[in-house]
C-alpha positions in Angstrom: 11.6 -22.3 -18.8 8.3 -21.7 -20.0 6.6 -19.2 -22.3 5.6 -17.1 -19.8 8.7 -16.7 -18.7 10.3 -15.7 -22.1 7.4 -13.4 -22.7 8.0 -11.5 -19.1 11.8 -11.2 -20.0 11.2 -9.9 -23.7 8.3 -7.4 -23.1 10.6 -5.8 -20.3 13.8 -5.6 -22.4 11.4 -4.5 -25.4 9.8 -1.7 -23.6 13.4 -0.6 -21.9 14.5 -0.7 -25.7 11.5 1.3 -26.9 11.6 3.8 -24.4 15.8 4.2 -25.1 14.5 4.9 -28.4 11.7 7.4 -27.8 14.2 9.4 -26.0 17.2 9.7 -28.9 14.6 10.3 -31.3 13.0 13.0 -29.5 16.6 14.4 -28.3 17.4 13.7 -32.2 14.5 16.1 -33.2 14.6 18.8 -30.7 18.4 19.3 -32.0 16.8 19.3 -35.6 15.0 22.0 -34.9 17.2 24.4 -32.8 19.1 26.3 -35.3 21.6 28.2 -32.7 22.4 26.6 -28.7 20.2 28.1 -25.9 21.0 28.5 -22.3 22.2 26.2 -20.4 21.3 25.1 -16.8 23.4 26.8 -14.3 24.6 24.0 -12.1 26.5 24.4 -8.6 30.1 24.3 -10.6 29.4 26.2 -13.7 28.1 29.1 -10.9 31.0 29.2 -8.8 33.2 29.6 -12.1 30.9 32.4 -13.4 31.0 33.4 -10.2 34.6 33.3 -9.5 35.4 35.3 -13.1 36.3 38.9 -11.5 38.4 37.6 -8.7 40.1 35.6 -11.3 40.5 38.6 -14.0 41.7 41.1 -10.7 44.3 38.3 -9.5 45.6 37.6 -12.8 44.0 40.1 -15.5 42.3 38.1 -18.5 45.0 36.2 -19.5 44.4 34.3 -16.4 40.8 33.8 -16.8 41.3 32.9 -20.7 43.9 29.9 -19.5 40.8 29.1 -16.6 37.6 28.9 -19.1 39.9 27.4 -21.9 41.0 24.7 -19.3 37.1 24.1 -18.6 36.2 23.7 -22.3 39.3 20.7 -22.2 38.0 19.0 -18.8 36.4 16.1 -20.6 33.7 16.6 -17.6 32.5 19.6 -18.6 29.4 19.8 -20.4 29.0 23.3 -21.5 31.4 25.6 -22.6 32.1 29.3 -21.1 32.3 32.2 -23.6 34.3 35.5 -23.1 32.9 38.3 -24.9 33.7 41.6 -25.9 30.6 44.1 -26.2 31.0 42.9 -29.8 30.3 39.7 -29.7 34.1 38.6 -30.4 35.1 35.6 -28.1 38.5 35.9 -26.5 39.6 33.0 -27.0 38.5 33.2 -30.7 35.8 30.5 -30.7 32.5 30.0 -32.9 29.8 32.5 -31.1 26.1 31.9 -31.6 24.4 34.9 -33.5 22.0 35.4 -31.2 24.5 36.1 -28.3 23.0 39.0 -26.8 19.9 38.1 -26.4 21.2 34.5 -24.6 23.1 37.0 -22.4 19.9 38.8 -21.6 18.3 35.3 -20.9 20.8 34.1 -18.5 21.7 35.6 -14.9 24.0 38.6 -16.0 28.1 37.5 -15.4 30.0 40.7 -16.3 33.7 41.5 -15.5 36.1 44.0 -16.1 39.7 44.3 -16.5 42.5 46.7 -15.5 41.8 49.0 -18.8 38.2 49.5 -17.9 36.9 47.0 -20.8 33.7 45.0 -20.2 33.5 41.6 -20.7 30.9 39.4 -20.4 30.6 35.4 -19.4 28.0 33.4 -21.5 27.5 29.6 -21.0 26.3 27.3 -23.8 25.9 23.9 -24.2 28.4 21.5 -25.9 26.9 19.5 -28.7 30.4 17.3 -28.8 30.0 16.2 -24.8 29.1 12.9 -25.3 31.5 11.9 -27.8 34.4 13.9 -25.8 33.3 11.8 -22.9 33.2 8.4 -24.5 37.0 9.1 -25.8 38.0 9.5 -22.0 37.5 6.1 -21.0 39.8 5.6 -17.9 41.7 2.4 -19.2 39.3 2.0 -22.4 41.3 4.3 -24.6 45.1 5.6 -24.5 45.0 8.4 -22.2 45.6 11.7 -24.3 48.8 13.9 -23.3 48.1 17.8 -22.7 50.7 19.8 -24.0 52.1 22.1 -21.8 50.4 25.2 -21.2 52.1 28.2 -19.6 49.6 30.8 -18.9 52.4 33.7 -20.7 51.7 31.9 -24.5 48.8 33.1 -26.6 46.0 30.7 -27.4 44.8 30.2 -30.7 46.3 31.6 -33.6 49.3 33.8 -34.0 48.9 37.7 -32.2 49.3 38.8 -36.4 45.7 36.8 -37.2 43.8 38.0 -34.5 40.4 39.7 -35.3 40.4 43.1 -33.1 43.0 44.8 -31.7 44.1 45.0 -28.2 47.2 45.5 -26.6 46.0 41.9 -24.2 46.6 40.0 -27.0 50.5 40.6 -27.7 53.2 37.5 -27.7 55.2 37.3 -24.5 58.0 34.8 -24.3 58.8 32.0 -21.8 59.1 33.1 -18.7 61.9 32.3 -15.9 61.3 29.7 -13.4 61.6 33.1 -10.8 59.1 34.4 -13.1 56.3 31.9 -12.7 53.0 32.7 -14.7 50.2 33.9 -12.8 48.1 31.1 -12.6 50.8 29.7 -10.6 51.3 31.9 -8.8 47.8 31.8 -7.4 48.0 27.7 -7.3 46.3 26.8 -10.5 47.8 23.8 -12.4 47.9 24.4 -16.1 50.4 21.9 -17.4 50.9 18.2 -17.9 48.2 15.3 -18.7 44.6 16.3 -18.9 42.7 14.4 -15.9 40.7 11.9 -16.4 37.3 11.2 -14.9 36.6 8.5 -12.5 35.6 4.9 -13.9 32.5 4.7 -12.9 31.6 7.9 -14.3 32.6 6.7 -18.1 29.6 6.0 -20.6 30.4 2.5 -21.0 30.6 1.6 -17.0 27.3 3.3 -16.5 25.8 1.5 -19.9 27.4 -1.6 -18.7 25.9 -1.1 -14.9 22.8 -0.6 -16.5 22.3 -3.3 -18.5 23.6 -5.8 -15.6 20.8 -4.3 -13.4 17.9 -4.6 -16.0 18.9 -8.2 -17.0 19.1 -8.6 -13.5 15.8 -7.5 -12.2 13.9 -8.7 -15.6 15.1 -12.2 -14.9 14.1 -11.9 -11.1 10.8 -10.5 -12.3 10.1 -13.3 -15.2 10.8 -15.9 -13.0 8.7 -14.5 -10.1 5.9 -14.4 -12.0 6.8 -18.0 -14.0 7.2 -19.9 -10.9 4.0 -20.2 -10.0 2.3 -21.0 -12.8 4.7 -24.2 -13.5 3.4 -25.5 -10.4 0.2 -24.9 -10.9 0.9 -26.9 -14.5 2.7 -29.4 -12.5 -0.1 -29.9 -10.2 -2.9 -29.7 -13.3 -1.0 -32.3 -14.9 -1.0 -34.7 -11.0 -5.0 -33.9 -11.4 -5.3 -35.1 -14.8 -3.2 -38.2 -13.9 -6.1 -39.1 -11.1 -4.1 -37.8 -8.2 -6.6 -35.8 -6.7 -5.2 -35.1 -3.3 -2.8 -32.9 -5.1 -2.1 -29.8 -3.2 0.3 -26.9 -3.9 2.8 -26.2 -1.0 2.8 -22.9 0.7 5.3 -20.5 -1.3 2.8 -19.7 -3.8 0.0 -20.2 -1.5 1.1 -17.8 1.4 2.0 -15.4 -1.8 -0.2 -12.1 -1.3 -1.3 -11.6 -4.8 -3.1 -13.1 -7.5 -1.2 -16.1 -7.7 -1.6 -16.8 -4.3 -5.3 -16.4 -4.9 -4.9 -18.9 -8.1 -3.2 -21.3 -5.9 -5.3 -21.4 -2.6 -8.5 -21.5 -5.0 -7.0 -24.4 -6.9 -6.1 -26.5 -3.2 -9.7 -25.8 -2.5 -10.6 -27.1 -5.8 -9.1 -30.2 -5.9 -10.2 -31.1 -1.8 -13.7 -30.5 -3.5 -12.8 -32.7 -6.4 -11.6 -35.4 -4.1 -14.2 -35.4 -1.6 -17.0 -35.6 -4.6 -14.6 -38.5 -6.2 -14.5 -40.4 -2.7 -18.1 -39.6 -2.1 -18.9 -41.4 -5.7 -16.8 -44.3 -4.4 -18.1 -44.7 -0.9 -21.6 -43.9 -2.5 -21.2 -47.1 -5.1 -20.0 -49.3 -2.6 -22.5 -48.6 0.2 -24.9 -48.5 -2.4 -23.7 -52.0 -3.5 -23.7 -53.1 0.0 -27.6 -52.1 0.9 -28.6 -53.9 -2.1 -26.9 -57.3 -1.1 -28.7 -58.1 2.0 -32.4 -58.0 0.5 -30.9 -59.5 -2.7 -30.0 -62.3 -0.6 -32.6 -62.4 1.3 -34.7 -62.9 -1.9 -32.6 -65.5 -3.2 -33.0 -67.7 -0.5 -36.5 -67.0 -0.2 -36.7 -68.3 -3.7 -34.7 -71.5 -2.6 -37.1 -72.0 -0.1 -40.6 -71.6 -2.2 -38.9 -74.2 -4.7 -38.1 -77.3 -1.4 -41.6 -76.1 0.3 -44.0 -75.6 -2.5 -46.4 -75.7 0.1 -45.3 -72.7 2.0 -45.4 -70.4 -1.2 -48.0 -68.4 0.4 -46.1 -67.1 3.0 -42.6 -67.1 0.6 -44.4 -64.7 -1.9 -45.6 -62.1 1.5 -42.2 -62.6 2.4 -41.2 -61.5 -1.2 -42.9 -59.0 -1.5 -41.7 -57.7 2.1 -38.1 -57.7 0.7 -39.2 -56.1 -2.8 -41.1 -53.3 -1.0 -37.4 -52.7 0.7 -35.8 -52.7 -2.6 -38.7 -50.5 -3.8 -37.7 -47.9 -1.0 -34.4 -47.9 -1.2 -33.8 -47.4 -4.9 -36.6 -44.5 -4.5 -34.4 -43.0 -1.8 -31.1 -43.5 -3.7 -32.9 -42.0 -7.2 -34.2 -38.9 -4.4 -30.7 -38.1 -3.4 -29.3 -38.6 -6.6 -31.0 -35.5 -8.2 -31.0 -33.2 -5.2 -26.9 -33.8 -5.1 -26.4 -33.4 -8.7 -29.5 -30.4 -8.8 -31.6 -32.3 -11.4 -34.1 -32.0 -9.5 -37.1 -29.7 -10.4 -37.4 -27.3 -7.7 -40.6 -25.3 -8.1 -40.7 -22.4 -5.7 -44.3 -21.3 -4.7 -46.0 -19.6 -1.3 -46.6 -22.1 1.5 -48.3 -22.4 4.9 -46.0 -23.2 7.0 -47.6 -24.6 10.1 -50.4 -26.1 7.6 -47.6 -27.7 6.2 -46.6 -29.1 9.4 -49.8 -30.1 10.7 -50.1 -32.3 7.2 -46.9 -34.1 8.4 -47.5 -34.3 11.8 -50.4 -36.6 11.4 -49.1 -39.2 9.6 -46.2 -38.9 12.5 -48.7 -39.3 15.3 -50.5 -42.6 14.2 -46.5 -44.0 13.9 -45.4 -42.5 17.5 -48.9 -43.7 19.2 -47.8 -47.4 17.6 -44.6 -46.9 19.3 -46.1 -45.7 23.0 -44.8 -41.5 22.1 -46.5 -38.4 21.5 -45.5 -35.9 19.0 -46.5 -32.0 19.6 -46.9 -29.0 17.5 -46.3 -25.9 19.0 -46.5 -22.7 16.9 -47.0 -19.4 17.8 -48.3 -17.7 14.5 -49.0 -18.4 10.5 -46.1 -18.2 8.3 -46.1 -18.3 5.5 -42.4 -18.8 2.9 -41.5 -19.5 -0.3 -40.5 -23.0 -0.8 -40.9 -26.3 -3.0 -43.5 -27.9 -0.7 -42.8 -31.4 -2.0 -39.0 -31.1 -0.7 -39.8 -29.5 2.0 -42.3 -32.0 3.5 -40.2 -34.6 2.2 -37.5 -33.4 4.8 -40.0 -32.5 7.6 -41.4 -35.9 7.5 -37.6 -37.7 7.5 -36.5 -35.4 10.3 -40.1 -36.0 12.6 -39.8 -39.6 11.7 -36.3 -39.5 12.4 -36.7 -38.4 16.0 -39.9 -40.9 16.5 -37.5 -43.2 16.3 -34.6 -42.9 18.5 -37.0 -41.2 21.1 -37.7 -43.7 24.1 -41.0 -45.1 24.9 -43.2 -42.6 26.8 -41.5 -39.6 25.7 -42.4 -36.5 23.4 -41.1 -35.4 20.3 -41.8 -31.7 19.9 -42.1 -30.0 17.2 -41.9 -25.9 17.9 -42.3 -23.1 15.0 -40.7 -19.8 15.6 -40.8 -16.5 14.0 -37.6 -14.1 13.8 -37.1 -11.2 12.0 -36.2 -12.3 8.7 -36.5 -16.0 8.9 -38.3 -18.7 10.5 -37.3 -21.7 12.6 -38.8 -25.5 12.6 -37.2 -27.2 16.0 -37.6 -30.6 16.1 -36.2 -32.4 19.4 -36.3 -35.7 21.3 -35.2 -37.3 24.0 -33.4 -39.9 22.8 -29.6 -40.5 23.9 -27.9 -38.3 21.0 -25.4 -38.4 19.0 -21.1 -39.1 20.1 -19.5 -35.4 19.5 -17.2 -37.2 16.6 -20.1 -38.2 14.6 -22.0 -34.9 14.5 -20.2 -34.4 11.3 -20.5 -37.6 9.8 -24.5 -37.4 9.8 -25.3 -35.9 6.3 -22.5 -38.3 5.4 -24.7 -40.6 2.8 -25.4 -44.2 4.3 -23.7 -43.1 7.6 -25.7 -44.5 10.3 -22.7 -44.2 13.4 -23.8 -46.8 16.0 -27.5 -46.6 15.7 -28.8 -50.2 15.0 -32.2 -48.7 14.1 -33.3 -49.9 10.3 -32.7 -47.9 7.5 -30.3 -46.9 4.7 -28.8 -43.7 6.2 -30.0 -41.3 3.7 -32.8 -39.7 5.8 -30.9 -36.9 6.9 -28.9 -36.3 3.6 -31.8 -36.0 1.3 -33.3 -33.5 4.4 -30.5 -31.2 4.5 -30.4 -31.2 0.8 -33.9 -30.4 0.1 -33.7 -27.7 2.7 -30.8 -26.1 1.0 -32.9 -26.3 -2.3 -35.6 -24.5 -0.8 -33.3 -21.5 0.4 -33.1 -22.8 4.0 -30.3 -24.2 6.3 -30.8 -27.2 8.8 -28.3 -27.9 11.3 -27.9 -31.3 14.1 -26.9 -30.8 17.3 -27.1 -32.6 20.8 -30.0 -31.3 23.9 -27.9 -30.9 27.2 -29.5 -30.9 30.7 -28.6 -28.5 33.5 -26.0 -31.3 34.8 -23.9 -31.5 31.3 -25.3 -34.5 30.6 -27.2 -35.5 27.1 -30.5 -35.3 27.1 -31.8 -35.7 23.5 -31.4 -34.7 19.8 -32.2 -31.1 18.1 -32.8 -30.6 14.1 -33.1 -27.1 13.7 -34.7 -26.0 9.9 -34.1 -21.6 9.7 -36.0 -20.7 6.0 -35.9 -17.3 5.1 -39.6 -15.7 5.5 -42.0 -14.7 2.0 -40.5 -11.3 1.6 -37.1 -11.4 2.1 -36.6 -13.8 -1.1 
C-alpha cells in the first residue's frame, strides 16, 4: 500500500472523527446553556399515549393512567418522559417538575383530562437527559437483564400515602387484591408485572456503533483503494518507461475509467506511443542516415584507389570526386534541413508573401528541369493572394514537391500546378501523371528516408522536410492518388491549404 492510500483512509476516518466531535460538543453546549428541559417533539407514539390519556383515566380512573405513564418513563425505549399535573404544578407520580411548567404546557398541543371528581389534569412531555445511558444499560445479551418487580396497579407509587405532598382522597393505600379482584389495568389487558422488556438487538447503542464503524471502514477502504489503484500502475508503468521499455501501455481498467484517472491513464498510453515512435524514429533516422552515407563514402574510397593505380586518369577521378562530394554536400544539407524543422530550431520568420509571385519564382527553375526531361509544368491561378508565411520554408517545400512530381511524371506529360482561393484559406495543387503511389504506402511517405518502390535517386527526405515546413508556416499538406473515371490510377496529388493574411 502506498501513501496515497494511507492518506485516503486517514483523512476519511479523520473527518468522520471530527465531525462526531463537532456534534457532542455542540450537543454538549446547547445542554450548557438550557437551564430547565423544553418541549419535546411529538412523535407518532408519544401522540397516541397523550392522546389515549382520557380513555385511559375513564376506563380505569388515574390510578390507571399513573401505572401507564410510569410504565413509559421505565420502557428503556422511551425517550421522554410524560408528566401528570395538577393545576399546581404537583406531578402525580411525585417527580421533579420544571419551573417553567406552564408555560411548556402553553407551548405544546394542549393534553388535558379529567377524572371522576371533576379535577383537571394535565399531560406535559419532556425530554429525558438520562436516555442514552438508560439505553446503553439495556443491552440485549451485553448486560444482565434487570428484573421488574411486580407492579399491581392497587399499590401506591412512590413514597408512603403519609409523605405525600397534597391531599387527595386518590392517593389512599389499598391492599392486595384477590385474584377475582383483578386490578384494572388488567382488566382492560395491560401487562404491568414481571421483567421489563428489552429492546431489540439491533436497536442497542453498541450494535448500531458497531454497524457503523464496519460500514465506514468498509467503504473508506473501498474508496482508498479506488483511488490508490490507479496511480500504482501508473508508478509501475513510469518505472517500465524509465527502465527503456517504451512500448509500455496501461491495460484498460484504469483506461476505460470515466474520470480523472482514466484521463491520466489514456494521456499517459498516448505519451509513451509518442515517446516510442520519436525513440524508433531516432533509430531508423541513425541507421538510414548511416546507410545514405556509405554508398558515396565508398564510392569515394575507390575512386581514391583508382587515382593512386592510374595517375594518369586523375583528371577525370577528381570530376568524379567532386561528383560524389557534391552528393555528400546535398545530403548532409538535407539531413541538417530536417533536423531543425523536426526538433523546431529552426528560425521561422513570419512575413506577408505573394503567393502566386512566389510560385512563379519556383516554377521557373522547374521548367528549364521538366523541358530537359521532355514535360511541361503549368501554373494556373485565378487571383493574387497574398499569406503570411516564412517564404524561405515555404519555397523550399514548393520546389521539393514541383520537383517531386517532374520526376515521376512520364515523358510528354504535364505537371500542373493550380492556385485556389477559399474562404479562409488558400490551396496550392500540385498533380502528375505518373503511376502513384500503392494505398499501403500513402502513410509511409513523410516517413524520413522512405522511398517505397520508387528507384528514382534521392534520399527520401523531400517530402518530410515539405510537410514540415508547411506545418511551420501554419499550413497543412496532404498526398493522395488521381483516379480516372474507370477506377484506375491516374497520377499523384500534393495538396498545400495555408490559411489566408487575415485570418492569422
Amino acid at each position: 500500500m502506498g501513501q496515497v492510500f494511507w492518506k485516503f483512509l486517514l483523512a476519511f476516518w479523520g473527518a468522520l472523527i471530527l465531525a462526531g466531535t463537532l456534534v457532542w460538543a455542540v450537543n454538549e453546549v446547547s445542554r450548557s446553556t438550557e437551564d430547565e428541559p423544553k418541549p419535546v417533539w411529538i412523535g407518532p407514539q408519544l401522540r397516541l399515549v397523550l392522546g389515549s390519556a382520557q380513555l385511559m383515566m375513564d376506563s380505569g380512573g388515574i390510578k390507571l393512567l399513573g401505572d401507564v405513564l410510569q410504565r413509559w418513563e421505565e420502557d428503556p425505549m422511551s425517550r421522554d418522559k410524560i408528566l401528570l399535573l395538577n393545576d399546581k404544578g404537583e406531578d402525580y407520580l411525585q417527580r421533579d417538575v420544571p419551573a417553567d411548567w406552564a408555560a411548556l404546557i402553553k407551548e405544546q398541543p394542549e393534553y388535558k383530562v379529567q377524572d371522576n371528581a371533576g379535577h383537571s389534569w394535565f399531560l406535559l412531555a419532556v425530554p429525558r437527559h438520562e436516555f442514552l445511558l438508560d439505553w446503553l444499560r439495556s443491552g440485549r445479551g451485553l448486560s444482565a437483564t434487570r428484573s421488574q418487580p411486580t407492579l399491581r396497579l392497587g399499590e401506591p407509587h412512590g413514597p408512603p400515602p403519609d409523605g405525600q405532598r397534597f391531599e387527595d382522597p386518590r392517593f389512599e393505600h389499598h391492599s392486595a387484591k384477590s385474584d377475582d379482584q383483578s386490578p384494572p389495568a388488567e382488566r382492560h389487558g395491560i401487562a404491568v408485572r414481571g421483567a421489563m422488556p428489552m429492546p431489540p438487538v439491533w436497536f442497542h447503542p453498541a450494535f448500531l456503533l458497531a454497524a457503523i464503524l464496519a460500514t465506514s471502514f468498509s467503504v473508506s477502504l473501498w474508496l482508498a483503494w479506488y483511488f490508490a489503484s490507479p496511480v500504482r500502475q501508473l508508478k509501475r508503468a513510469l518505472q517500465s518507461l524509465a527502465s527503456d521499455h517504451w512500448l509500455t501501455q496501461l491495460g484498460p481498467k484504469v483506461t476505460g475509467r470515466r474520470d480523472e484517472f482514466g484521463a491520466v491513464a489514456r494521456s499517459f498510453n498516448e505519451m509513451a506511443k509518442s515517446v516510442e515512435q520519436a525513440i524508433s524514429g531516432q533509430r531508423r533516422l541513425l541507421h538510414d542516415v548511416s546507410h545514405e552515407f556509405r554508398s558515396p563514402l565508398a564510392r569515394l574510397q575507390i575512386l581514391v584507389g583508382l587515382a593512386r593505380q592510374t595517375p594518369s586518369e586523375s583528371a577525370m577521378v577528381l570530376d568524379k570526386v567532386e561528383a560524389e562530394t557534391q552528393k555528400l554536400n546535398a545530403l548532409v544539407e538535407e539531413i541538417l534541413t530536417y533536423s531543425r524543422l523536426e526538433s523546431g530550431a529552426a528560425a521561422v520568420k513570419l512575413q506577408p508573401v505573394d503567393l502566386l509571385e512566389l510560385l512563379e519564382s519556383v516554377a521557373e527553375d522547374g521548367r528549364l528541369e521538366a523541358l530537359s526531361q521532355h514535360k511541361q509544368l503549368l501554373v494556373k491561378a485565378d487571383t493574387t493572394v497574398q499569406v503570411q508565411a516564412d517564404p524561405d520554408l515555404l519555397y523550399r517545400a514548393l520546389e521539393n514537391l514541383i520537383r517531386n512530381a517532374i520526376k515521376f511524371t512520364p515523358s510528354d506529360t504535364v505537371v500542373s500546378v493550380e492556385l485556389q482561393q477559399q474562404a479562409l484559406q488558400v490551396q496550392i495543387c500540385i498533380s502528375d501523371q505518373g503511376p502513384g503511389v500503392a494505398h499501403d504506402d500513402l502513410a509511409k511517405l513523410f516517413t524520413p528516408f522512405f522511398r517505397g518502390q520508387s528507384k528514382q535517386d534521392g534520399v527520401g527526405l523531400g517530402l518530410s522536410i515539405a510537410k514540415r515546413a508547411v506545418e511551420s508556416c501554419g499550413g497543412k499538406l496532404t498526398l493522395q492518388n488521381c483516379y480516372a473515371a474507370s477506377g484506375i490510377v491516374s497520377g499523384f496529388q500534393a495538396v498545400t491549404t495555408l490559411p489566408l493574411e487575415a485570418n492569422i
